[in-house]
Legacy VTK file of the C-alpha trace (Angstrom):
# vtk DataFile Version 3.0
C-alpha trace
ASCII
DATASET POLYDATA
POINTS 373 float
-20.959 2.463 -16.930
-21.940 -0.059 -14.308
-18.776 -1.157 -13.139
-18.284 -3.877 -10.411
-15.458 -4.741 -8.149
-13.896 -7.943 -5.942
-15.052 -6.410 -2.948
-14.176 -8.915 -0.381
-10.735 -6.801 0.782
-12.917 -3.834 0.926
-15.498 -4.771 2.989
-13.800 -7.217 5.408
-9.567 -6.308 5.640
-8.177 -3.119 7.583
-4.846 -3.290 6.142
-2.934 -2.813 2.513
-5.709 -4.406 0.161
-8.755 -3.113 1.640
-7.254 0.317 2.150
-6.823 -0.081 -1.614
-9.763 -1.103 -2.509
-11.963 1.817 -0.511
-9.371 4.456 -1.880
-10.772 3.104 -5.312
-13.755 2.577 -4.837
-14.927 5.618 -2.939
-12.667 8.340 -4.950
-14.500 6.764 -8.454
-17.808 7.444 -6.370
-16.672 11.206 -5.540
-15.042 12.365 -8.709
-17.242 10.041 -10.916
-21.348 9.802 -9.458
-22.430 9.265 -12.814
-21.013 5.845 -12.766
-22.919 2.503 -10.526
-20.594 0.751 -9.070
-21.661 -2.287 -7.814
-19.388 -4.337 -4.995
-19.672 -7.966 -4.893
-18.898 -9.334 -1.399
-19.111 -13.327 0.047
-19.718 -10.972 3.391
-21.504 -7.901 4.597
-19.001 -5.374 5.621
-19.430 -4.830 9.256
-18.169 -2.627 12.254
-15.329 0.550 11.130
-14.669 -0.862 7.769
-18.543 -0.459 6.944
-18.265 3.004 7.898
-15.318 3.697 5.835
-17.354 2.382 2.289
-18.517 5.287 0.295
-23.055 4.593 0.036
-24.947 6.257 -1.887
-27.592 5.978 -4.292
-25.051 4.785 -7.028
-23.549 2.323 -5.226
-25.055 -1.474 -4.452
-23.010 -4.297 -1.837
-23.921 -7.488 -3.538
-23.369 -10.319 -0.656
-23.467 -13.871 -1.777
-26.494 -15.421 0.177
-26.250 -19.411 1.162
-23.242 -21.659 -0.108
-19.893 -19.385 -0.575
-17.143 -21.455 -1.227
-15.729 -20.933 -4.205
-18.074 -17.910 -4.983
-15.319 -15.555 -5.560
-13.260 -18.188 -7.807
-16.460 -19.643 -9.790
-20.001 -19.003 -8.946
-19.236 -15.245 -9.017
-19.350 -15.093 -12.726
-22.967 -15.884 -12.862
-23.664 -12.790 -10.644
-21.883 -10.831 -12.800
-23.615 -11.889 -15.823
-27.407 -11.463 -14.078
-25.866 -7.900 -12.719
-25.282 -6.823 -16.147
-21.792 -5.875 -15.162
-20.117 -3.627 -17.991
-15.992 -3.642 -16.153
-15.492 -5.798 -13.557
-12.353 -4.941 -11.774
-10.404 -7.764 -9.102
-8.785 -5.449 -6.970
-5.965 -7.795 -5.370
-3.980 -9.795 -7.780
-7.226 -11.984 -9.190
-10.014 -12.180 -11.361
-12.540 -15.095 -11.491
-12.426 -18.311 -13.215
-13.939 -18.031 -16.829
-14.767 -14.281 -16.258
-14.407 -13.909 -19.791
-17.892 -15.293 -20.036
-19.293 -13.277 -17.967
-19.931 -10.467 -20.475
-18.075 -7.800 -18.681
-14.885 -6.943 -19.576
-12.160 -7.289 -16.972
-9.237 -5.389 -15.487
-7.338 -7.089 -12.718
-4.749 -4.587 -10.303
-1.236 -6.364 -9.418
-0.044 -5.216 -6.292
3.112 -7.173 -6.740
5.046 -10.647 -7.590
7.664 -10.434 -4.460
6.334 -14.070 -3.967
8.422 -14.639 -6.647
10.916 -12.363 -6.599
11.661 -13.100 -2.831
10.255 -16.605 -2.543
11.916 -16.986 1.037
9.416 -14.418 2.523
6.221 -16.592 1.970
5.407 -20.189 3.053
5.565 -23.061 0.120
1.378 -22.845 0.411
0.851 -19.309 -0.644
3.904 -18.950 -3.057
1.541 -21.745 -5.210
-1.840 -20.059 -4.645
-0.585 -16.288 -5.721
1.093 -17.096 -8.431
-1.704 -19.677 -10.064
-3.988 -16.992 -9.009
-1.959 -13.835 -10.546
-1.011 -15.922 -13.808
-4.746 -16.679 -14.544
-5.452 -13.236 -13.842
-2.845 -11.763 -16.464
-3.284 -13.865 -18.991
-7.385 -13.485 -19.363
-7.500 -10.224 -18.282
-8.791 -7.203 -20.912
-6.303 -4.874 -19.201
-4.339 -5.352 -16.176
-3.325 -2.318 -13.914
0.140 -2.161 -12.251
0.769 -0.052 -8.946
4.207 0.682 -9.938
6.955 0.579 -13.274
8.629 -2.026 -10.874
5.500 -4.203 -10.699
5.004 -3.713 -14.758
8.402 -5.066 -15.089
7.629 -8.128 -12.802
4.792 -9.435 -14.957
6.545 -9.174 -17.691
9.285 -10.897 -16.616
7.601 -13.663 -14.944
4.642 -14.226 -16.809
5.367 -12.645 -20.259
3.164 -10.499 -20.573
2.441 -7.935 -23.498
3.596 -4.840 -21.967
1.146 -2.976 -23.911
-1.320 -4.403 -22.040
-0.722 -2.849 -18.875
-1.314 0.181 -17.382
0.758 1.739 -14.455
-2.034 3.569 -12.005
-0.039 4.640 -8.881
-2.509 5.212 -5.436
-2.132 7.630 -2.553
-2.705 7.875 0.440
-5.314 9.175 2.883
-6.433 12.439 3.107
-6.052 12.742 6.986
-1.999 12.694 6.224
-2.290 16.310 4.213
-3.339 17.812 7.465
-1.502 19.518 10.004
-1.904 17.633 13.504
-2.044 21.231 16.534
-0.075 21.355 19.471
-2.744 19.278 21.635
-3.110 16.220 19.470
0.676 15.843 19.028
1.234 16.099 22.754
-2.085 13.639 23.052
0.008 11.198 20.791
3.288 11.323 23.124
1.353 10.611 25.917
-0.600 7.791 24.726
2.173 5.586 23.352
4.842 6.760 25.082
7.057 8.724 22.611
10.617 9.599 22.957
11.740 13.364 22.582
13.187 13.102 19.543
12.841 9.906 17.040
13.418 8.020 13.806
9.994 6.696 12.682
9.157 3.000 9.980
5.690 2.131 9.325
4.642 -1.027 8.200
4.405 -4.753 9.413
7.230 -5.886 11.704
8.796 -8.892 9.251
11.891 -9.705 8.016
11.116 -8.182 4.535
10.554 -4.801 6.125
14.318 -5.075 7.370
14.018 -2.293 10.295
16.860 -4.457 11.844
18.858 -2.241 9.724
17.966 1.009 11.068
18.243 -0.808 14.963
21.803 -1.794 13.695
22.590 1.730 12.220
21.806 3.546 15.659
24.698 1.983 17.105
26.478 4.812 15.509
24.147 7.618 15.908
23.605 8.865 19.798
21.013 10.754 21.248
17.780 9.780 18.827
15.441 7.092 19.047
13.769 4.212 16.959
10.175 4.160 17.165
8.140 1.061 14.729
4.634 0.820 14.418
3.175 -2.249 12.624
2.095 -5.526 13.280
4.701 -7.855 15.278
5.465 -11.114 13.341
8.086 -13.339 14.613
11.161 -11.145 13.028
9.601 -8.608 15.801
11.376 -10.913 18.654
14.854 -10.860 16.625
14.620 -7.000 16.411
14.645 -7.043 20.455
17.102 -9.276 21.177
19.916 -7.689 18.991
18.579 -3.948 20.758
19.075 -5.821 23.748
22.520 -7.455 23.373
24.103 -4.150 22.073
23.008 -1.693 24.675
19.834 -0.211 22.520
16.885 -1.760 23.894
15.605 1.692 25.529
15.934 3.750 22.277
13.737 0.394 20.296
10.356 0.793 20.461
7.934 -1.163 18.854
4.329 -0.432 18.549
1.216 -1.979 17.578
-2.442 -1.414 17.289
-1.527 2.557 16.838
-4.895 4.293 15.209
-4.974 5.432 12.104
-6.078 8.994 13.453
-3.140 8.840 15.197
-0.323 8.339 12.775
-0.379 11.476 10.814
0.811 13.632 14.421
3.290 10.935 15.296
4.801 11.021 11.646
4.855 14.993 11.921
6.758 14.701 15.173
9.388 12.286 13.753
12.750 13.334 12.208
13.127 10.926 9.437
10.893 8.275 8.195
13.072 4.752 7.052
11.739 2.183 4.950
14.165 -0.021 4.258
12.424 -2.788 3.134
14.146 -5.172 0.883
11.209 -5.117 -1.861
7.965 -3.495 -2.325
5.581 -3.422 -4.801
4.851 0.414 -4.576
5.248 2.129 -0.798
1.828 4.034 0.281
4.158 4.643 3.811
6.765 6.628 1.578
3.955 8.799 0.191
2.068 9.507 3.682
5.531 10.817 4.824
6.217 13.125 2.101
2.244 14.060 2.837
3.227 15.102 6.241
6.542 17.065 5.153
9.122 14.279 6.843
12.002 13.612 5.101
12.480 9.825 3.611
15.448 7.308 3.504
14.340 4.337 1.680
15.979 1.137 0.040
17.230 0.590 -3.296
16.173 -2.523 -5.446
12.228 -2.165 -5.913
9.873 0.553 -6.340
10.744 2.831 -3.820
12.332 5.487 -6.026
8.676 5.758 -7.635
6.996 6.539 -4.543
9.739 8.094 -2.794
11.104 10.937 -6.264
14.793 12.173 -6.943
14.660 14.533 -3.457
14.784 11.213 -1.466
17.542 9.548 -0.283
18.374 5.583 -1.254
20.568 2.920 0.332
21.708 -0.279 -0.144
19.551 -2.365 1.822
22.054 -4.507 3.431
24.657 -1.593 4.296
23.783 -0.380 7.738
26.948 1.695 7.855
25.451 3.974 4.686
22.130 4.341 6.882
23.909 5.485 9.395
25.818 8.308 7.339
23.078 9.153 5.319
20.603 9.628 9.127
23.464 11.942 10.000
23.576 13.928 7.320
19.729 14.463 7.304
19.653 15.354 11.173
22.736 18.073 11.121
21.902 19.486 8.172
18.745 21.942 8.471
18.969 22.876 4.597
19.235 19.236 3.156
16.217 18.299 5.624
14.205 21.691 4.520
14.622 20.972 0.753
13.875 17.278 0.941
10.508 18.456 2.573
9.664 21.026 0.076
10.076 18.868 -3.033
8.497 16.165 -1.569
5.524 17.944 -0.993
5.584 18.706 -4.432
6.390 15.439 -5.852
3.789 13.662 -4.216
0.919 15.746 -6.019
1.234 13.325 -8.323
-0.474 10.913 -5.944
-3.147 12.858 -5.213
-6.671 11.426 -5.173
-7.871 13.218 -8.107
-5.405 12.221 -10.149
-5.111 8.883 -9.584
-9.076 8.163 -9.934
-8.662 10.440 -13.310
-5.873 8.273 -14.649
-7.717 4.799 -13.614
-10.885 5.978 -14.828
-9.181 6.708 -18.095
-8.028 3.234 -18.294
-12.050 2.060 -17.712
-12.866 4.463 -20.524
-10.328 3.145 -22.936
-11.535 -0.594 -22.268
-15.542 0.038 -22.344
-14.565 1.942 -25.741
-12.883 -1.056 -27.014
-14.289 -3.284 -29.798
-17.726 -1.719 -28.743
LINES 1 374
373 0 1 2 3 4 5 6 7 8 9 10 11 12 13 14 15 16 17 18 19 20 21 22 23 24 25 26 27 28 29 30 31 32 33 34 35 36 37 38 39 40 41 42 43 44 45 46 47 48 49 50 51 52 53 54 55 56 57 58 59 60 61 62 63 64 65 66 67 68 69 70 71 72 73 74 75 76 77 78 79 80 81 82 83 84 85 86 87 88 89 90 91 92 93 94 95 96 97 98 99 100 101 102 103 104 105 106 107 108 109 110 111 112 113 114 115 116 117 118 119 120 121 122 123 124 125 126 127 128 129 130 131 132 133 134 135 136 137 138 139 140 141 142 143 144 145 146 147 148 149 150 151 152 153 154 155 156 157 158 159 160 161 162 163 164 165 166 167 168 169 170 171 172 173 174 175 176 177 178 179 180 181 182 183 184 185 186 187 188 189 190 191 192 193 194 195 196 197 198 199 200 201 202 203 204 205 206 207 208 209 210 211 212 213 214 215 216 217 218 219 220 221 222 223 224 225 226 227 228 229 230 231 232 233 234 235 236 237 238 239 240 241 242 243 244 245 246 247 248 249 250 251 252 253 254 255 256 257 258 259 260 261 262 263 264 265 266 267 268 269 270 271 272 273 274 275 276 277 278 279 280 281 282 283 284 285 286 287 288 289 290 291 292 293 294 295 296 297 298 299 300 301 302 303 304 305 306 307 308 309 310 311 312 313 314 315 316 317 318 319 320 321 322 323 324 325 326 327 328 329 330 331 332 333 334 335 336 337 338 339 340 341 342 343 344 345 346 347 348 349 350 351 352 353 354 355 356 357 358 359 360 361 362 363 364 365 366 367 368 369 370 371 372
């Protein structure tokens, strides 16, 4: 097959949807070579995201040369059509307009409606543009991929969608969180940012919907550990001091940003607990590199975090900070609970290995190029 993707996340964003869109692209390029895959781009990809974009002799960047607005939405389709695309796949939430005469068939991944289901989060702006974008996309799509059962149920509750045309195709995480950070890098990691002795670790951007205020409030009742966030600071990031500040907690609060990806694997390992207590998610690839570097996980109830998280992990209520604070307690005095929610979590989150998620999307390409052919 010569199957092309919506490569602009790939080759231009560091965060959630590019790291998505490499783990696709360049695990379908390892476990599948006998595939082209072709990556349409309004931009080269330059600087460490070019370096982290599988090359080969099966794999072509197509960059837009001259005008580009629009190219993505409209012009694209052309491209497609002279490329002699056989699956074109949108990677975040979107497909182009009128790709359905492009003569590829199309597959659009959903990363999630919480613009919808959590309106509040996002301005007016892009609440419109997602969801025109994400509608379009589901309804002319040949198949459209979900990242989670919670995500499935989304689109079919807010845009009606024939359940049977969607497939649920989970992603990991990367490899570097299956290995085991030595002595000298975790003690390289302490020094660098400044780590406490002993510490409750959240990944993921600093904003409201992340809710680490939570875990900040639930540390009023547990003495002697420390709070340590790593993600980018939004404005929710300023609230988060001020309440450490007014009760007492500011030196056991620390928030970092701009930590390197090398590095997060050796501070997770020297954590106690990872939280995510975000209020909704439309998987939780943070969840699943904990689990990956044997930490035990508390995690919300209300969204998808069950999936990544399995049955070993514990769940609150996302507003309760009193539960946190009973359930952190439990986990920290009690060496057996913390020992077996390690060891099953290692084993549940096979399931999100990179082998088997490329297998179970690539069966979902098969399927499609199969049908009506």
């Amino acid at each position: 097959m010569k199957i092309g993707f919506d490569a602009k996340r790939a080759t231009q964003n560091f965060t959630g949807l590019g790291n998505y869109s490499r783990f696709v692209i360049n695990n379908l390029v390892k476990f599948y070579p006998d595939n082209f895959y072709e990556l349409f781009s309004p931009k080269p990809s330059v600087g460490k995201v070019d370096t982290e974009i599988s090359k080969g002799n099966n794999v072509k960047i197509f960059v837009k040369e001259g005008f580009k607005l629009f190219w993505r939405t409209l012009g694209i389709v052309k491209d497609i059509k002279n490329e002699n695309i056989t699956l074109y796949h949108g990677l975040s939430n979107e497909l182009p307009y009128k790709i359905n005469k492009s003569g590829a068939k199309s597959i659009v991944t959903i990363h999630d409606l919480i613009f919808l289901r959590h309106p509040k989060f996002y301005p007016v702006i892009d609440r419109k543009i997602y969801n025109i974008k994400a509608r379009y996309a589901c309804k002319v799509a040949d198949r459209i991929i979900a990242v989670s059962e919670c995500t499935k149920r989304d689109i079919i509750e807010y845009y009606g969608t024939d359940p049977n045309k969607i497939d649920i195709v989970y992603q990991g995480c990367f490899s570097i969180f299956r290995n085991r950070a030595d002595g000298s890098k975790k003690q390289q990691v302490i020094d660098k940012y400044n780590l406490p002795p002993k510490f409750l670790l959240s990944i993921g951007s600093i904003e409201e919907r992340k809710n680490i205020l939570l875990i900040v409030k639930a540390l009023k009742s547990i003495p002697n550990i420390h709070f340590v966030a790593i993600g980018k600071q939004r404005k929710y990031a300023e609230k988060v001091k001020q309440y450490a500040l007014e009760h007492g907690l500011e030196d056991r609060v620390h928030l970092l940003s701009n930590v390197a990806l090398e590095d997060l694997p050796a501070i997770l390992q020297l954590s106690e607990i990872f939280i995510y207590p975000s209020f909704y998610e439309g998987f939780g690839i943070p969840i699943i590199e904990a689990l990956s570097s044997e930490v035990p996980v508390i995690a919300a109830k209300g969204s998808c975090l069950e999936e990544a998280g399995g049955p070993h992990s514990i769940y609150i209520d996302p507003h309760n900070e009193d539960e946190l604070a009973t359930e952190i307690d439990r986990v920290l005095n009690d060496n057996n609970l913390k020992e077996k929610m390690v060891q099953e979590g290692m084993e549940y989150v096979k399931r999100f290995s990179d082998q088997k998620c490329t297998d179970d999307l690539m069966e979902v390409y098969r399927r499609l190029s199969h049908q009506n052919s």
